[in-house]
py3Dmol code that shows the C-alpha trace and the ligand (Angstrom):
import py3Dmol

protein = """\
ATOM      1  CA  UNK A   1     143.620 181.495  86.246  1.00  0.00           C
ATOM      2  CA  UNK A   2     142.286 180.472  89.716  1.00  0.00           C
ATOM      3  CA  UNK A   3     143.227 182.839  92.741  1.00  0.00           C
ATOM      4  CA  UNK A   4     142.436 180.627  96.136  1.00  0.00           C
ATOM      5  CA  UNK A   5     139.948 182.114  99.063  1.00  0.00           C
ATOM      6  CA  UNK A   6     140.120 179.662 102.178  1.00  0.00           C
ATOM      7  CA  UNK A   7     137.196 179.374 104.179  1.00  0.00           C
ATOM      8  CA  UNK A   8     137.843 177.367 106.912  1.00  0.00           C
ATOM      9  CA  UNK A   9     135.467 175.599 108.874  1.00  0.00           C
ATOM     10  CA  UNK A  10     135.452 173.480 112.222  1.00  0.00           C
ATOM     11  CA  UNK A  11     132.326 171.393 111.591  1.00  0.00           C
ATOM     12  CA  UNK A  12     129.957 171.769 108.794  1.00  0.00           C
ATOM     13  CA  UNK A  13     127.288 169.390 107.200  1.00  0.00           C
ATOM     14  CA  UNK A  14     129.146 168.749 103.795  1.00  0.00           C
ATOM     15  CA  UNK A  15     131.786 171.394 101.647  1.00  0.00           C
ATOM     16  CA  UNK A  16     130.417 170.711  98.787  1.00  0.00           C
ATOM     17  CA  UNK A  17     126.617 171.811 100.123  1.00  0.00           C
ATOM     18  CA  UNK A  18     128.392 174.706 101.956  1.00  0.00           C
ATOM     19  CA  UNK A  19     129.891 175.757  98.748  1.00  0.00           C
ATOM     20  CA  UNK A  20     126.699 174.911  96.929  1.00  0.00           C
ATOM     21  CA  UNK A  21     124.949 177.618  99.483  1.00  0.00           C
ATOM     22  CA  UNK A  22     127.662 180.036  98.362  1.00  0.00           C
ATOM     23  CA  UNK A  23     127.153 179.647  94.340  1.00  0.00           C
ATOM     24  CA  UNK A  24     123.231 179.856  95.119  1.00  0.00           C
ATOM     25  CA  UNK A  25     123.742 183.276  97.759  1.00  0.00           C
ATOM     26  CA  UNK A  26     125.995 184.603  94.679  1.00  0.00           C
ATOM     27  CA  UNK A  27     129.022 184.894  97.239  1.00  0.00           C
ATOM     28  CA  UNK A  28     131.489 182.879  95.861  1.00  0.00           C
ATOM     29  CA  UNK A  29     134.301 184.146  94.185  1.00  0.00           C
ATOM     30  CA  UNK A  30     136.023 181.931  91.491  1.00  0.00           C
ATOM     31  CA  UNK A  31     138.791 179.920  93.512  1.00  0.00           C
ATOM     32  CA  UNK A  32     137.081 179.826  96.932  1.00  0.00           C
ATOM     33  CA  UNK A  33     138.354 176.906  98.683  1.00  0.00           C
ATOM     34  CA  UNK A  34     136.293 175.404 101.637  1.00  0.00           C
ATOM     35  CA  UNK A  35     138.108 173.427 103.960  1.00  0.00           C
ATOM     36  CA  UNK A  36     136.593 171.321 106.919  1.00  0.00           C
ATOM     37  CA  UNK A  37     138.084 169.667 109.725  1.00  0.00           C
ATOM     38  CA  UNK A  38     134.837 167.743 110.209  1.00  0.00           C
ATOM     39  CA  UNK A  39     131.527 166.576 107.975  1.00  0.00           C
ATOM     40  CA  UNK A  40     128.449 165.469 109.785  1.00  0.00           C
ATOM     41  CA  UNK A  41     127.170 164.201 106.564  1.00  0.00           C
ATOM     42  CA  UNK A  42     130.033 164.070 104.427  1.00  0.00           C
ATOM     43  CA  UNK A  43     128.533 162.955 101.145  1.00  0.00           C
ATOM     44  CA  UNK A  44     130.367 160.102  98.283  1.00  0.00           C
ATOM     45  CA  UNK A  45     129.448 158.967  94.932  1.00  0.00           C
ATOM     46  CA  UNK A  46     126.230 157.326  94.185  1.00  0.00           C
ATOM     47  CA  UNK A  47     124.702 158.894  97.483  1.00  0.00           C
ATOM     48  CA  UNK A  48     127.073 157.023  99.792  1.00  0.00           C
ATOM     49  CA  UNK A  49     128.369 158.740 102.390  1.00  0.00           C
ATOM     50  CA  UNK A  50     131.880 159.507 102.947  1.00  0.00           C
ATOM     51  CA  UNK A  51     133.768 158.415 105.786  1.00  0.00           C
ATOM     52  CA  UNK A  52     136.367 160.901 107.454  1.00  0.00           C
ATOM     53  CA  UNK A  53     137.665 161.111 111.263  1.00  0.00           C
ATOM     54  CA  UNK A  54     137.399 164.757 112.718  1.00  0.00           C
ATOM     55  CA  UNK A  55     140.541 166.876 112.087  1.00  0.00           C
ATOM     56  CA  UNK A  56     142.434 163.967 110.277  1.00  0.00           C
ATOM     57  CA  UNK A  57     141.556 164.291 106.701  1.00  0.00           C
ATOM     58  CA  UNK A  58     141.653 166.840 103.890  1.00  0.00           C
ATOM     59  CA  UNK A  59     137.675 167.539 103.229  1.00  0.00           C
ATOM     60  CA  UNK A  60     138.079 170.209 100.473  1.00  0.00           C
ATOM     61  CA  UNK A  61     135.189 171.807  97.680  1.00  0.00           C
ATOM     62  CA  UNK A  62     136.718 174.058  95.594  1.00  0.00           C
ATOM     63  CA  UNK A  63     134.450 176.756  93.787  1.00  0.00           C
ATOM     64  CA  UNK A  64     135.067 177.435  90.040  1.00  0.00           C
ATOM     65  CA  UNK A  65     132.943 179.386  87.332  1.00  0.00           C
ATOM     66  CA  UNK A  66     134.768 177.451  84.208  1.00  0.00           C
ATOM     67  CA  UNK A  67     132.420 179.869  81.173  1.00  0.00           C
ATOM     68  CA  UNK A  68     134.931 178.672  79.122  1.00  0.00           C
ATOM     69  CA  UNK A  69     134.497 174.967  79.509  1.00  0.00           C
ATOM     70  CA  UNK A  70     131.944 173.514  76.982  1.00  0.00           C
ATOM     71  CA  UNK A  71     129.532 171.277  79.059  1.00  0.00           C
ATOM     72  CA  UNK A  72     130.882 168.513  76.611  1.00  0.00           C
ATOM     73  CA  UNK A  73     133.755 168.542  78.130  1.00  0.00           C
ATOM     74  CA  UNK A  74     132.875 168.709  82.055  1.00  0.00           C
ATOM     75  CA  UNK A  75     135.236 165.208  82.544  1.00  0.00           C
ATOM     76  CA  UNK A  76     138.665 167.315  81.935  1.00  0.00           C
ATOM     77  CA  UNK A  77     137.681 169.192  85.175  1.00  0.00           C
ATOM     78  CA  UNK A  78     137.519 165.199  87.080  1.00  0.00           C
ATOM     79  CA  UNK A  79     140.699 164.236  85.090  1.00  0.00           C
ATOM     80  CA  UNK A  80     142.935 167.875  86.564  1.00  0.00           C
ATOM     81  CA  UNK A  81     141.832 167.432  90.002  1.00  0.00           C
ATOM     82  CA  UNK A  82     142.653 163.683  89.864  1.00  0.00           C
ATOM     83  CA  UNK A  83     146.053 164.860  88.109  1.00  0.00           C
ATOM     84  CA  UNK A  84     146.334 167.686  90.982  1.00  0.00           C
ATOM     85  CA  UNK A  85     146.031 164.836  93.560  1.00  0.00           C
ATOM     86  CA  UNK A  86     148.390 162.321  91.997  1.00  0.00           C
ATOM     87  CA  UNK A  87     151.412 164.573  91.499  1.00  0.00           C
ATOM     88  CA  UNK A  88     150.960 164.903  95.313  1.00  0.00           C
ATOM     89  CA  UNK A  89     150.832 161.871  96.322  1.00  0.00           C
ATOM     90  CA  UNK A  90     153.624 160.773  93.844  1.00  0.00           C
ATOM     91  CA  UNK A  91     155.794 162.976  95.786  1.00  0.00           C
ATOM     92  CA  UNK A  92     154.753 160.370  98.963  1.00  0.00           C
ATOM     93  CA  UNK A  93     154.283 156.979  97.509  1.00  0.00           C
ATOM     94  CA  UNK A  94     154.656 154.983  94.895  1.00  0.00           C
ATOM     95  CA  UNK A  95     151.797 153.147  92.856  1.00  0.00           C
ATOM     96  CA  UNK A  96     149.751 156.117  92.925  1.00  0.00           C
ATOM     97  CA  UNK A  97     146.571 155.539  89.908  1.00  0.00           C
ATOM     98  CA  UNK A  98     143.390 157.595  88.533  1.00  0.00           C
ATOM     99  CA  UNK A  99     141.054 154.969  88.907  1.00  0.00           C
ATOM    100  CA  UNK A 100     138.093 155.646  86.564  1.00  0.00           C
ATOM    101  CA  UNK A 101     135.869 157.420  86.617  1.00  0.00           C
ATOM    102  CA  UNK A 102     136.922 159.792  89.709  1.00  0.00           C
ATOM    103  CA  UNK A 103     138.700 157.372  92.762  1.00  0.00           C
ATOM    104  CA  UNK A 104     142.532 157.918  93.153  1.00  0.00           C
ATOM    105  CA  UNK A 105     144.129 154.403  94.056  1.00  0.00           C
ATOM    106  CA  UNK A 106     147.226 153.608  95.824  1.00  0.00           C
ATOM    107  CA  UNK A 107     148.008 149.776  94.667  1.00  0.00           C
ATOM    108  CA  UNK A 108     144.729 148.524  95.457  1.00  0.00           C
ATOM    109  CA  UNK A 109     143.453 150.501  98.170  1.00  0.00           C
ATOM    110  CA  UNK A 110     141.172 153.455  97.510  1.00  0.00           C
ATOM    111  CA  UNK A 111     143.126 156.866  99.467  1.00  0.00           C
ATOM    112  CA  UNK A 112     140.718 159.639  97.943  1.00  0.00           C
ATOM    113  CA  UNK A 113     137.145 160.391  96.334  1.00  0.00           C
ATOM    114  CA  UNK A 114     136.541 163.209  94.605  1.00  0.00           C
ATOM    115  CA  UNK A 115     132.435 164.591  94.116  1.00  0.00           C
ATOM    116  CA  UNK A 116     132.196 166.973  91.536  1.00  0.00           C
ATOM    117  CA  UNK A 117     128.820 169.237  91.002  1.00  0.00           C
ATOM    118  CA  UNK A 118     128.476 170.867  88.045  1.00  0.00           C
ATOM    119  CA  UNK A 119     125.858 173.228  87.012  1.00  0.00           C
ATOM    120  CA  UNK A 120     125.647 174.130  82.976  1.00  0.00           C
ATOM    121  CA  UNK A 121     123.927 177.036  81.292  1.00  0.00           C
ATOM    122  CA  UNK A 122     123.510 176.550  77.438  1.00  0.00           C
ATOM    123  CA  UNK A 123     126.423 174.954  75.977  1.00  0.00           C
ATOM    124  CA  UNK A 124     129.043 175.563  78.974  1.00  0.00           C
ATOM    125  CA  UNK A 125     129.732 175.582  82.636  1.00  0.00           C
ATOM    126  CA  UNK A 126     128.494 178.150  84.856  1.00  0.00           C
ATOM    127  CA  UNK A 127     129.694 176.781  88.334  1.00  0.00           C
ATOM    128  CA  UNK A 128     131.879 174.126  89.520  1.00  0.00           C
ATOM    129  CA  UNK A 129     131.994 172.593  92.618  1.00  0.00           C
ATOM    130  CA  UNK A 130     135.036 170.267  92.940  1.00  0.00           C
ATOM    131  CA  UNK A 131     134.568 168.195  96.344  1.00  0.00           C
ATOM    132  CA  UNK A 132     138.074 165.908  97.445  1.00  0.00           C
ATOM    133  CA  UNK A 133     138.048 164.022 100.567  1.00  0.00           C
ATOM    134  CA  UNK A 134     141.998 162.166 100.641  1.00  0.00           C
ATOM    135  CA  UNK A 135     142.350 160.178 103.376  1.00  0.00           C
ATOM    136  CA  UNK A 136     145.903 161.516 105.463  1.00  0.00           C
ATOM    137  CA  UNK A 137     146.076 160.573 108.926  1.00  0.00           C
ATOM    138  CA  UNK A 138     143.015 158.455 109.698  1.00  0.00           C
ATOM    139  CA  UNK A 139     144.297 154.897 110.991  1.00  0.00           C
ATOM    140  CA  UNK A 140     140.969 153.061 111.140  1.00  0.00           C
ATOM    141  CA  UNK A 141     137.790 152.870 108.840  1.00  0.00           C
ATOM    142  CA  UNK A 142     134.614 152.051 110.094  1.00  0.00           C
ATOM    143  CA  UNK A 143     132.305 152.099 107.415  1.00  0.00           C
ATOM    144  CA  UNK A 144     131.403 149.064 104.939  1.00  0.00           C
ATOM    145  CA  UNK A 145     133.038 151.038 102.200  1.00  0.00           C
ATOM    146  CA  UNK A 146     135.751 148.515  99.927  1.00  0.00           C
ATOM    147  CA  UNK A 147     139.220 149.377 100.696  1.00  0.00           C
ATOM    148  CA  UNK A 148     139.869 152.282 102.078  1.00  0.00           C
ATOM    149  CA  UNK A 149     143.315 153.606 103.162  1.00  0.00           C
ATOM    150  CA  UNK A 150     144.789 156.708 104.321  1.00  0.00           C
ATOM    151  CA  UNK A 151     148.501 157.671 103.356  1.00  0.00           C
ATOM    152  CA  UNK A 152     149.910 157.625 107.286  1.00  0.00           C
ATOM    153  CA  UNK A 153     148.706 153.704 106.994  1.00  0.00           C
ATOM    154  CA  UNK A 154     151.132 153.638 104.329  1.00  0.00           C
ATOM    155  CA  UNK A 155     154.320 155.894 105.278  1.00  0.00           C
ATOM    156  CA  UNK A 156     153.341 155.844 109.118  1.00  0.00           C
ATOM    157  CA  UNK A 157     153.564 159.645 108.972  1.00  0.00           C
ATOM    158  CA  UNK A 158     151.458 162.316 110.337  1.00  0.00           C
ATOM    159  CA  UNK A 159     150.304 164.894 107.723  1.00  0.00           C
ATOM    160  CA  UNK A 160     149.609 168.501 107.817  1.00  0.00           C
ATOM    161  CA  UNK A 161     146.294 168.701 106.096  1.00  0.00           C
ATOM    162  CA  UNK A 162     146.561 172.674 105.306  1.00  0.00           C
ATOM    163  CA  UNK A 163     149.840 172.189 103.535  1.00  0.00           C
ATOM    164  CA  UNK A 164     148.542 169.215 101.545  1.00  0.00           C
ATOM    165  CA  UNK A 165     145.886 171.698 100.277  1.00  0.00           C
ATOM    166  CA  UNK A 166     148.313 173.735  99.704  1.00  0.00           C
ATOM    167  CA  UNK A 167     150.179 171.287  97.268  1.00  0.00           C
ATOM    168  CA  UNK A 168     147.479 170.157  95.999  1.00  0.00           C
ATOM    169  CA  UNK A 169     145.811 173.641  94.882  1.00  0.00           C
ATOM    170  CA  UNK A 170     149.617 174.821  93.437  1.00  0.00           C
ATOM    171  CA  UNK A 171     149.015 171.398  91.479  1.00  0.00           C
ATOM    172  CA  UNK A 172     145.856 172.554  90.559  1.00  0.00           C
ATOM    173  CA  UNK A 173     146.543 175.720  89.334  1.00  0.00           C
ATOM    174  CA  UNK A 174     148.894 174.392  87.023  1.00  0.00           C
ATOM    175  CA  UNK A 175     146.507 172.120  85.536  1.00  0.00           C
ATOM    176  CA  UNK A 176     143.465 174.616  85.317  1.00  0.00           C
ATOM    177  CA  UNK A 177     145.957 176.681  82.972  1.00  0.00           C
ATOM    178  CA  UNK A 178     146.622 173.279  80.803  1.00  0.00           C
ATOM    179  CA  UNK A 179     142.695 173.730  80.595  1.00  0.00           C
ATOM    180  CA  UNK A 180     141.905 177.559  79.989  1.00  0.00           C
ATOM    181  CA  UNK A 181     144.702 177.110  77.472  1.00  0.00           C
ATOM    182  CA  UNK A 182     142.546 174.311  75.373  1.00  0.00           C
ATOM    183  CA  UNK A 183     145.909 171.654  76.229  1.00  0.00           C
ATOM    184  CA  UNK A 184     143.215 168.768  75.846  1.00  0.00           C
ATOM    185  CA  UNK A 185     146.345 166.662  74.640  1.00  0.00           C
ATOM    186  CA  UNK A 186     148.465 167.545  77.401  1.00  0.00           C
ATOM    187  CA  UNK A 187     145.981 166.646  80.022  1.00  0.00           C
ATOM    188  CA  UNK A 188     144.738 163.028  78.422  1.00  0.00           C
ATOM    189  CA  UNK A 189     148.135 162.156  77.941  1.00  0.00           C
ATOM    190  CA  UNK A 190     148.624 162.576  81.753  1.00  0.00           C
ATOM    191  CA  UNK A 191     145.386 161.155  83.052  1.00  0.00           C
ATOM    192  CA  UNK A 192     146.169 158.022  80.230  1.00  0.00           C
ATOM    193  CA  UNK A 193     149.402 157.568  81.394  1.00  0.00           C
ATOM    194  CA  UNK A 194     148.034 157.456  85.349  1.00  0.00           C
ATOM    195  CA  UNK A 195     145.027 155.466  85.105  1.00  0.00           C
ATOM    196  CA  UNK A 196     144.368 152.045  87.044  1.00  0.00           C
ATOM    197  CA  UNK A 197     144.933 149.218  84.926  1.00  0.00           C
ATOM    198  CA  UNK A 198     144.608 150.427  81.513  1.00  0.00           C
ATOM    199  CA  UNK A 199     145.483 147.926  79.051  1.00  0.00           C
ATOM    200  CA  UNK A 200     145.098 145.005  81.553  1.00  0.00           C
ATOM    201  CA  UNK A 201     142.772 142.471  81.587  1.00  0.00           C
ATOM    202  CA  UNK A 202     140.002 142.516  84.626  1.00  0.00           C
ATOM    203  CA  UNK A 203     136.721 141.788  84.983  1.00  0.00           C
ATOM    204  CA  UNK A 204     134.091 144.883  85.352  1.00  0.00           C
ATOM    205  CA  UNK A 205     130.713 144.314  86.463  1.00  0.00           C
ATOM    206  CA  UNK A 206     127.326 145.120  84.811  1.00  0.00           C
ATOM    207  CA  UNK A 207     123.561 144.384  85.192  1.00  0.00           C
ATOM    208  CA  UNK A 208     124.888 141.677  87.598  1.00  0.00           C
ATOM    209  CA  UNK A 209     126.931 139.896  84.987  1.00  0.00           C
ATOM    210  CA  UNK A 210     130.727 139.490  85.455  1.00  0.00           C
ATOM    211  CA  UNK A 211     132.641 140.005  82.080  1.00  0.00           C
ATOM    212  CA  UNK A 212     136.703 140.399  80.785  1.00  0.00           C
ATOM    213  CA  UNK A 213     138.027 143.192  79.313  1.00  0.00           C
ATOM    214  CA  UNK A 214     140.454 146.033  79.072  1.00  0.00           C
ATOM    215  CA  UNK A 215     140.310 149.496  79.274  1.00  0.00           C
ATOM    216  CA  UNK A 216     141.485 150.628  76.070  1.00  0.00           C
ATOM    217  CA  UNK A 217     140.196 154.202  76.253  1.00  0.00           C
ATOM    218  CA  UNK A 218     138.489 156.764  77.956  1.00  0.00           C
ATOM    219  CA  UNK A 219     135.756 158.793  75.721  1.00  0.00           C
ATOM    220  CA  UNK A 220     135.337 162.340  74.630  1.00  0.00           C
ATOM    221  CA  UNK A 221     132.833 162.712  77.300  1.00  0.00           C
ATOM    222  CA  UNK A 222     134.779 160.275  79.807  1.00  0.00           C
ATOM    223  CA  UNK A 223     133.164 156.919  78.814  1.00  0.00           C
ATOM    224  CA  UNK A 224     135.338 154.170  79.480  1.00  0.00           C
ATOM    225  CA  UNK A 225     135.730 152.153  76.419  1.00  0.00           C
ATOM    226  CA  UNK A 226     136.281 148.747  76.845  1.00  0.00           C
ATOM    227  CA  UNK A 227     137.572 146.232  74.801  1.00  0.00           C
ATOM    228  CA  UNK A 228     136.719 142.411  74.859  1.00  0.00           C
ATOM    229  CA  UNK A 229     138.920 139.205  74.195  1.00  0.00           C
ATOM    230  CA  UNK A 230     136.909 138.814  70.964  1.00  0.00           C
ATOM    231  CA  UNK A 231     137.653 142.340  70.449  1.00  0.00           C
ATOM    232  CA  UNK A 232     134.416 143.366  70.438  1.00  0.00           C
ATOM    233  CA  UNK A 233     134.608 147.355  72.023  1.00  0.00           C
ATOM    234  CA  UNK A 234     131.674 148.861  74.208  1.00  0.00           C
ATOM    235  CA  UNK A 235     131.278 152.137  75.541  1.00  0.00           C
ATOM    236  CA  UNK A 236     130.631 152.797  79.279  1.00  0.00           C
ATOM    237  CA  UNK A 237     128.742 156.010  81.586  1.00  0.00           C
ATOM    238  CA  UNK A 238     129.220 156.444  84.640  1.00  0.00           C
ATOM    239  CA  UNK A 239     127.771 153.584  87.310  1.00  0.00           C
ATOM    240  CA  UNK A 240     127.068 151.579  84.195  1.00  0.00           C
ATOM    241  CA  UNK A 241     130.128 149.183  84.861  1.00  0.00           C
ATOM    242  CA  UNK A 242     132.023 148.613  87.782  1.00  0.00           C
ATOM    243  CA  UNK A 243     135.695 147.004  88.136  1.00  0.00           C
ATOM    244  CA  UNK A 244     135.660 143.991  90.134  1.00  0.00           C
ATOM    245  CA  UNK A 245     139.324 144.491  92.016  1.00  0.00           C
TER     246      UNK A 245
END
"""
ligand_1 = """\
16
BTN
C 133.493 159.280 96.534
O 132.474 158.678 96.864
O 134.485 158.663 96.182
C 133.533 160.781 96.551
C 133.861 161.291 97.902
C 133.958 162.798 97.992
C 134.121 163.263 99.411
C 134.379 164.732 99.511
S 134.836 165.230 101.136
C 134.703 166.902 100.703
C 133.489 167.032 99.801
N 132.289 167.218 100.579
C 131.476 166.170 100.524
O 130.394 166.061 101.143
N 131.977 165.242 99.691
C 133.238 165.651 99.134
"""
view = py3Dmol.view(width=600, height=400)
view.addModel(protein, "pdb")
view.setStyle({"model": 0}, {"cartoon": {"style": "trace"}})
view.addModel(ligand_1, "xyz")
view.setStyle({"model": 1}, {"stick": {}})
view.zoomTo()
view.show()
């Protein structure tokens, strides 16, 4: 069970290193939400950084202490946020995808990242730190990241970002019991049944080297199994392989 805490926050460098500063203080409580209306250095994936007009995104980190969650199994916390933010946006738009490993797509366009930091002691979590930037009423991106798109470009509406939080966390919840309740099934069948181009063929990128294939899977640990016209099947981490869209 997760009971949410809002801190709010005008400007601050990045939630998830504000909420990093709380785990490390010990003053987090399980469920704290940090919400920003600004980032000065808002951080992405692979040490990008992420992109988001003052006051016109949701810039979330949500704090969890998952003991229960074997470290094994870190991805199903990636694949209920994702879920959380999908039967949002589903209520919006249609053509709303988990693209893998932790982007949320709308057709082709990229609408939200999500950063999770995870910290493991022995053989399960001991803190979470679950960081969503979705892109809401931002018009224009400036930065060089591919395809970005915000969901007023799409529906021409404005967006209250605290009630999208709002959604999204009573999403969340709902999902976080799926987890505490060991529903493993429950929760692949919904991440399988939203994710970007499973089954289709595309061409993914590695070491340089364009190749075809299909997603045919995603691993116990969240590999992305992929499976080749000469059906030959490989196994993918994280930043190993890259879609070419
Ligand atoms: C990505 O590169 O796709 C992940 C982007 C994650 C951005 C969010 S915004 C709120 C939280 N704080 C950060 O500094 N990053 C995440």
């Amino acid at each position: 069970m997760v009971t949410k805490k809002l801190i709010f926050l005008k400007e601050t460098e990045s939630t998830n290193n504000y909420a990093n500063q709380l785990v490390l203080s010990k003053a987090a409580e399980h469920g704290t939400v940090v919400l920003a209306q600004h980032q000065i250095k808002g951080r992405g994936q692979q040490g990008n950084t992420w992109e988001s007009e003052a006051g016109k995104n949701l810039l979330a980190s949500i704090i969890l202490f998952p003991y229960f969650l074997s470290a094994s199994k870190q991805f199903y916390l990636s694949k209920i946020i994702s879920l959380a933010i999908v039967d949002f946006l589903k209520t919006e738009v249609n053509n709303v995808f988990i693209k893998w490993p932790n982007d949320i797509y709308i057709q082709n366009k990229k609408v939200a990242g999500i950063l999770i930091e995870n910290a493991v002691t022995g053989a399960t979590l001991s803190s979470s730190i679950v960081g969503i930037g979705l892109n809401l009423n931002q018009e224009i991106f400036i930065s060089d990241a591919p395809n970005p798109v915000s969901l007023k470009n799409l529906t021409g509406r404005d967006y209250q970002i605290e009630d999208v939080a709002d959604e999204i966390w009573e999403n969340f919840e709902k999902w976080y019991r799926k987890l505490e309740s060991g529903d493993f099934t429950g929760i692949d069948k919904a991440y399988y049944e939203n994710l970007f181009r499973i089954n289709e063929w595309n061409i993914f990128l590695k070491d340089g080297v364009e190749f075809e294939a299909r997603i045919t899977g995603i691993g116990e640990f969240g590999q992305l199994i992929l499976t080749e016209r000469n059906g030959k099947k490989s196994e993918y981490m994280f930043r190993e392989v890259e879609f070419v869209i």
